[in-house]
C-alpha positions as CSV (number, residue, x, y, z in Angstrom):
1,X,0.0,0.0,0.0
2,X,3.2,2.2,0.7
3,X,4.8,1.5,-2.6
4,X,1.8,2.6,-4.2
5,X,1.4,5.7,-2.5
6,X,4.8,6.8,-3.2
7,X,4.7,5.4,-7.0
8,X,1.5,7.8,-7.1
9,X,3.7,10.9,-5.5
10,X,6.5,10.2,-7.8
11,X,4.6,10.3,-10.5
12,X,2.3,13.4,-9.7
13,X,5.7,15.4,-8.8
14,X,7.9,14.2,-11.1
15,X,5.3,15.7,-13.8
16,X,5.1,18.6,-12.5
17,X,6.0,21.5,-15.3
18,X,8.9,24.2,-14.8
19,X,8.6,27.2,-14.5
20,X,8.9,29.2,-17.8
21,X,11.7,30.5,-17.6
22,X,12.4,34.2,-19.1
23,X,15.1,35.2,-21.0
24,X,17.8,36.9,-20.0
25,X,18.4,38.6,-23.1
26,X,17.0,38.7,-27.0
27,X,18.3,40.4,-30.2
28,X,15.5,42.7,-31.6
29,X,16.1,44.6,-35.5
30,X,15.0,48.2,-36.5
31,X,15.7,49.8,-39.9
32,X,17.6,53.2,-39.1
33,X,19.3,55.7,-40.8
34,X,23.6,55.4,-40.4
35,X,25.7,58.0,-40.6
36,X,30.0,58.0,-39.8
37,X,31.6,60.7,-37.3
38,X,35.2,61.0,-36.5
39,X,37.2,62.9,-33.2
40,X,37.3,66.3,-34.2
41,X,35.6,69.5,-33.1
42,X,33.6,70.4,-36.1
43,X,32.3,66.8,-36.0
44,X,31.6,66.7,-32.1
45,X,32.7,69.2,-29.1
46,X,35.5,71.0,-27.9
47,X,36.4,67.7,-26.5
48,X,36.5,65.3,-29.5
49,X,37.5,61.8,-27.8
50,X,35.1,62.0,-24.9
51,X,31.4,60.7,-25.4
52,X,28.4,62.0,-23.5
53,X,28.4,58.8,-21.7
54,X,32.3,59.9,-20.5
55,X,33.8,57.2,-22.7
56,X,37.7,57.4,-24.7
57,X,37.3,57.8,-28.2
58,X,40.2,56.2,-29.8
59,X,40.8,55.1,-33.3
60,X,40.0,51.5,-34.3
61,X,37.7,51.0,-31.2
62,X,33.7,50.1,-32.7
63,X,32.0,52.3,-31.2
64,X,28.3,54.2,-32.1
65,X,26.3,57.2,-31.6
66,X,22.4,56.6,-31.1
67,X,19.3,59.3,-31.3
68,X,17.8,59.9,-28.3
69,X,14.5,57.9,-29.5
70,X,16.5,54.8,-29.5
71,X,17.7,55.5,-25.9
72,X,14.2,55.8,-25.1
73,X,13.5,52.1,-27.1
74,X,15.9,50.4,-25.2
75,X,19.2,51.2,-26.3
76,X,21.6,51.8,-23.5
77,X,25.1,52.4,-22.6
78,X,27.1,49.3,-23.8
79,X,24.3,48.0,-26.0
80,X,25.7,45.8,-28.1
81,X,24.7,46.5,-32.3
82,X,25.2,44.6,-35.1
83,X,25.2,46.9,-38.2
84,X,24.5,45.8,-41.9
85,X,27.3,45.8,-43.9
86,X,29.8,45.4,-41.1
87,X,31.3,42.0,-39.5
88,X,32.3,43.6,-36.0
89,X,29.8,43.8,-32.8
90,X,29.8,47.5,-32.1
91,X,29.0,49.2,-28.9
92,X,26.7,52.4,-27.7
93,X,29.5,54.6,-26.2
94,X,27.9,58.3,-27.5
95,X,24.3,59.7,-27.5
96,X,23.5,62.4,-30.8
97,X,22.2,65.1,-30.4
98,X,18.2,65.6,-29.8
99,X,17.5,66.8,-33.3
100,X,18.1,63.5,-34.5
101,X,15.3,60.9,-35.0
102,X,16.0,56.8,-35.9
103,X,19.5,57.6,-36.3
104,X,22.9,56.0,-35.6
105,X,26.5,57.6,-36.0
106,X,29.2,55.1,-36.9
107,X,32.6,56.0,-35.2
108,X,35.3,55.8,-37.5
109,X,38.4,57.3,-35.6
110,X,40.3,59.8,-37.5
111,X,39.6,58.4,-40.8
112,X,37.2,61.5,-42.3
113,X,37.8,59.6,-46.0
114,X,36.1,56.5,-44.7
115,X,33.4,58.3,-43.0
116,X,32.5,60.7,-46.3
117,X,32.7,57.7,-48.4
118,X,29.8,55.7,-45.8
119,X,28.6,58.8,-46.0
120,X,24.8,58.1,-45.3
121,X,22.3,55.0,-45.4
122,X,19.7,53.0,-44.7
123,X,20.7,50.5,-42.8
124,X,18.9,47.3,-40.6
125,X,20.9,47.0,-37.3
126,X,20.3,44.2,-34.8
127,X,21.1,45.2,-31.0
128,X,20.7,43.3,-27.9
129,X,18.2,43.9,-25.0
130,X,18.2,43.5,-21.2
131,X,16.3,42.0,-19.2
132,X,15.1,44.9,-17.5
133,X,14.3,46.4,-20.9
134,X,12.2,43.2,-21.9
135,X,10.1,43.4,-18.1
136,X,9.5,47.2,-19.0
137,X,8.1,46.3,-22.3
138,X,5.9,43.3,-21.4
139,X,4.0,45.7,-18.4
């Protein structure tokens, strides 16, 4: 009578389902126009190789500018981008400025020859959200 009892628990907990468990992350995709900046001061501040976030800017490093709209979609300090037409991850290290709508700004160092010849695009970028960013959006 004992052996069927605990057959009968077994059973009943050991079909028990999981939890669902929540990501911790996803990779979402928006069309935006791209644009290339470089460090100088007609191109940025007085201060050309410091972001608004109070990163270095140093050549070679793959780095972006975002609109403030996509800061208020998700994107965040460090958020990592994946652009069309490039093979490296790149980071959010810079914020534009407020005029700009669905807009990126692709750093590209001291090269202004590179930049003027990206000059500017349509582009599909992929980018990585938080979990924090994916509560906020489900509420």
């Amino acid at each position: 009578m004992q052996i069927r009892f605990l057959l009968l628990f077994l059973i009943v907990t050991g079909c028990k389902k999981s939890p669902k468990e929540e990501p911790l992350e996803i990779w979402d995709s928006v069309t935006v126009i791209a644009s290339a900046y470089n460090s100088t001061v007609d191109q940025t501040s007085s201060r050309p190789h410091l972001t608004a976030f109070g990163d270095s800017l140093k050549p070679g490093m793959r780095y972006i500018a975002v609109s403030p709209d996509l800061l208020r979609k998700g994107f965040k300090h460090n958020t990592p981008v994946m652009i069309e037409g490039f093979d490296d991850v790149y980071l959010v290290k810079d914020k534009m400025h407020r005029k700009w709508r669905n807009h990126i700004d692709i750093y590209m160092g001291d090269d202004i020859e590179a930049a003027r010849e990206w000059g500017r695009r349509q582009v599909c970028i992929d980018y990585k959200l938080s979990k924090e960013t994916i509560k906020k959006a489900s509420k």
